[in-house]
Every structure is written in structure tokens, then in C-alpha cells.
Residue, then its C-alpha position, 0 to 999 in steps of 0.5 A: x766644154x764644161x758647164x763653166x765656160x758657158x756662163x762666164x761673164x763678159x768681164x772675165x772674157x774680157x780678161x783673156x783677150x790678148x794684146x794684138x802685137x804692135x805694127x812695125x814703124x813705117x818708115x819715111x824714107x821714099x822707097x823708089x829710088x826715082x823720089x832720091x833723083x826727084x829731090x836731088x833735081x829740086x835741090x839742084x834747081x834751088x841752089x842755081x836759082x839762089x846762086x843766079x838770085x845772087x849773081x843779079x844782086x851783086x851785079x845791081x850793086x852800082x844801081x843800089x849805091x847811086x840811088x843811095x846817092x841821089x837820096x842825099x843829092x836831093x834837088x841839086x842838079x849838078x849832083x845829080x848829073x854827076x851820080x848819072x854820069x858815074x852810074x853810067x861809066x860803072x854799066x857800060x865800056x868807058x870808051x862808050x860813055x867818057x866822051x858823050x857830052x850835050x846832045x849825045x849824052x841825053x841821046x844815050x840816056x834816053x836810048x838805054x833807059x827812055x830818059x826824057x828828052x825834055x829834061x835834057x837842056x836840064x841836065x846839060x847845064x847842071x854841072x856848069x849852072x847849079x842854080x839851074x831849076x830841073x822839074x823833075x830831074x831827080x825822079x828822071x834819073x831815079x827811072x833811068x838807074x833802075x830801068x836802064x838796060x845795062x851792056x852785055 
């Protein structure tokens, strides 16, 4: 060692420092091939969730259609009897439903939604006396539409 190199100051030592090399870029990407099975069991399982989701909703289509129809009905019991009636042919076998008149008729609805029986001289009536005053026949049928178990 000269003589030199020992009383050199500290910005002429910082001067020969050299850049450390730059790390190589870390990838992302999962490294194990369980992560790969991992998401494509999490997409797998998203799509059938979106495929039943959709299923269901075109299924409840009827639903959405008679509650659309009973907005504008409005009070009118005769209406509403008829938007009941043609939901109900649209949800279970015509053999089941066609033919129910009266008693029966309320008796299926109060069997496949829990219609309220109370309402059913109401609803009887409506389609032959439309000035017939229902209480609450509208938000009775607007319970059975969206309750209403449907066929299998």
C-alpha cells in the first residue's frame, strides 16, 4: 500500500464503488403445477354457478311477466284472477290445473303458495262479478307468484 491510498477521502471512495447487478425479474406465474389445477377448479366452479344463476332466471321468466302484469291490473279482481290462473298453467302440467274451478282452485293455490284461503270467495267471483271488492287480492296474488312452489 502507498501512502496515497490511505488518506483518500470519502467521496473519491465513493467514486469506485461498483453498481451491484440488477436481480432477475420474479415471475408471477404460480410455480407448482397444484396452483394451475387450483384455478381451474375456481373457474370451473364459477361458470356452473353462472350457468345455474342463468338457468333459474330464465326459468322464473313466467314469474317476472305476471308480476309485470299484475302492476298494470292494479285492484281489477277479474284481472287479477285471470293473470293467477295463466301463471299457474304456465308452472304446472295443464292436466293439473285446466279443470280447478271454485273451491279446488283456491285449494291449489293455498297448497302450492299458502294463498289465503280468506280471499278465495274473492277470487271465485271475480271473473263473473268484476265489481267484486277484494281486500287484498292483489298483494295475495303478488305472494303467490313469487312464492309459489313450482312442478317438478
Amino acid at each position: 500500500m502507498n501512502g496515497e491510498d490511505e488518506f483518500v477521502n470519502l467521496v473519491e471512495l465513493l467514486g469506485r464503488l461498483i453498481e451491484p447487478a440488477a436481480p432477475d425479474p420474479v415471475s408471477l406465474a404460480p410455480q407448482t403445477a397444484g396452483w394451475w389445477v387450483l384455478g381451474a377448479l375456481v373457474l370451473t366452479a364459477l361458470a356452473y354457478g353462472l350457468w345455474l344463476g342463468w338457468l333459474h332466471w330464465r326459468e322464473n321468466a313466467y314469474r317476472r311477466v305476471a308480476l309485470a302484469e299484475l302492476d298494470s291490473a292494479g285492484n281489477d279482481p277479474a284481472a287479477i284472477a285471470t293473470i293467477l290462473r295463466r301463471t299457474a298453467l304456465a308452472a304446472y302440467p295443464r292436466r293439473e290445473v285446466a279443470g280447478l274451478a271454485g273451491p279446488e282452485w283456491v285449494a291449489f293455490l293455498n297448497a302450492t303458495g299458502d294463498f289465503p284461503e280468506a280471499l278465495g270467495p274473492a277470487l271465485i267471483r271475480a271473473p263473473y262479478a268484476p265489481g267484486v271488492a277484494a281486500v287484498d287480492l292483489r298483494g295475495a296474488a303478488s305472494r303467490w307468484i313469487r312464492r309459489h312452489r313450482r312442478a317438478s
